[in-house]
N, C-alpha and C positions, 0 to 999 in steps of 0.2 A: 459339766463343771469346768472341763478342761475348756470346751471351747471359751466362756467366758471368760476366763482368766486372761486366754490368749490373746481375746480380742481389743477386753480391757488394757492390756500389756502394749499392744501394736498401735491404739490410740495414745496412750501416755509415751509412749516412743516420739512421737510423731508432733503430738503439741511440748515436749521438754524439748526436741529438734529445732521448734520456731519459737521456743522461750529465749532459750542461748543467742540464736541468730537475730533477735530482736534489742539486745541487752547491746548499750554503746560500748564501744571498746577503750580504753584509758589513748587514743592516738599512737597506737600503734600501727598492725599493718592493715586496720578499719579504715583510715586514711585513704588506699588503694582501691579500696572497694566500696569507696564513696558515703563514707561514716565520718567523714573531715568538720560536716556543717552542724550546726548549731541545731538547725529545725531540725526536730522528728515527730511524731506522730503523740508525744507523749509531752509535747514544749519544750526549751531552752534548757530547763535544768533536768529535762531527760524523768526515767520510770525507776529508778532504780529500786526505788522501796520496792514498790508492788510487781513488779516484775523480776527481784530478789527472792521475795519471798512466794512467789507463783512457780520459780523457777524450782526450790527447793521443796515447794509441794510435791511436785511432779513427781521429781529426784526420788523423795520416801515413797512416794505410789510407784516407782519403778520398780523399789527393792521388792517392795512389799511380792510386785506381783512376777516376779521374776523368782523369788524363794518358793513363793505357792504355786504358783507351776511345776519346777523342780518336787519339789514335794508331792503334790497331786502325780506328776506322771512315773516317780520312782519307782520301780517294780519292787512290791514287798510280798513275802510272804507271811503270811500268819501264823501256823506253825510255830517256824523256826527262824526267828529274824538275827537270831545270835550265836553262832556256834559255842562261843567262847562261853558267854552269859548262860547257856543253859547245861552245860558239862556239870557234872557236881566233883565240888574240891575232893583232893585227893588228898589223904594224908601223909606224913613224911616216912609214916610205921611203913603202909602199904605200898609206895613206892620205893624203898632202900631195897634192895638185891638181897638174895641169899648170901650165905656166906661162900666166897669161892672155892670151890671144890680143887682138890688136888687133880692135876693131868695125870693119864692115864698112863701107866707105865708101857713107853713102846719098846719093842723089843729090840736089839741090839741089831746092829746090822752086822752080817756077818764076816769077818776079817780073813783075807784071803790065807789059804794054806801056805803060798809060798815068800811069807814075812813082810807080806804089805805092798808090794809090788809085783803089778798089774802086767803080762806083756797085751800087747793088740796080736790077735791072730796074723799069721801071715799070709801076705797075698798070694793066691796061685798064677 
């Protein structure tokens, strides 16, 4: 399946590439590249309709098979395509917190015997 998608995709690439480059330009820089004259293969007053409307054929068969490729070759599992989607709600009872508990009484550090003031041993 994948190959035809692909193949079908790389064709309609390929004729919407020579629909565009077929289509006259308004005299812009077609001019240049030799789009100045009158004659084309289509007469005087040019293909516009049907080479308009062939163009935008193309155009939706490009989407077209450019989504279903993407799609055919995205890795899916079957399982489990959704974390989120398969979790079951939770309610607001189940999720609020106990009540906070009081901290636990730490014990006093203890204050030095000679009125709060510390010396550093001395050096020998």
């Amino acid at each position: 399946m994948e190959t035809l998608i692909l193949t079908l995709h790389i064709i309609v690439c390929v004729l919407l590439v020579i629909l565009i480059l077929l289509q006259a330009g308004k005299e812009g820089m077609g001019v240049i590249f030799g789009g100045g004259g009158n004659t084309s293969v289509f007469g005087s007053a040019g293909a516009g309709g049907i080479l308009a409307k062939l163009t935008a054929f193309m155009a939706v068969i490009f989407v077209i098979t450019s989504l279903s490729y993407t799609y055919v070759t995205s890795p899916r599992k079957a399982a489990d395509e959704s974390q989120i989607l398969s979790t079951p709600p939770v309610s607001i009872e189940d999720s609020a917190p106990a009540a906070p508990q009081a901290p636990a009484a730490k014990p006093e550090a203890a204050a030095p015997a000679d009125g709060g003031t510390q010396t550093a041993p001395a050096a020998q």
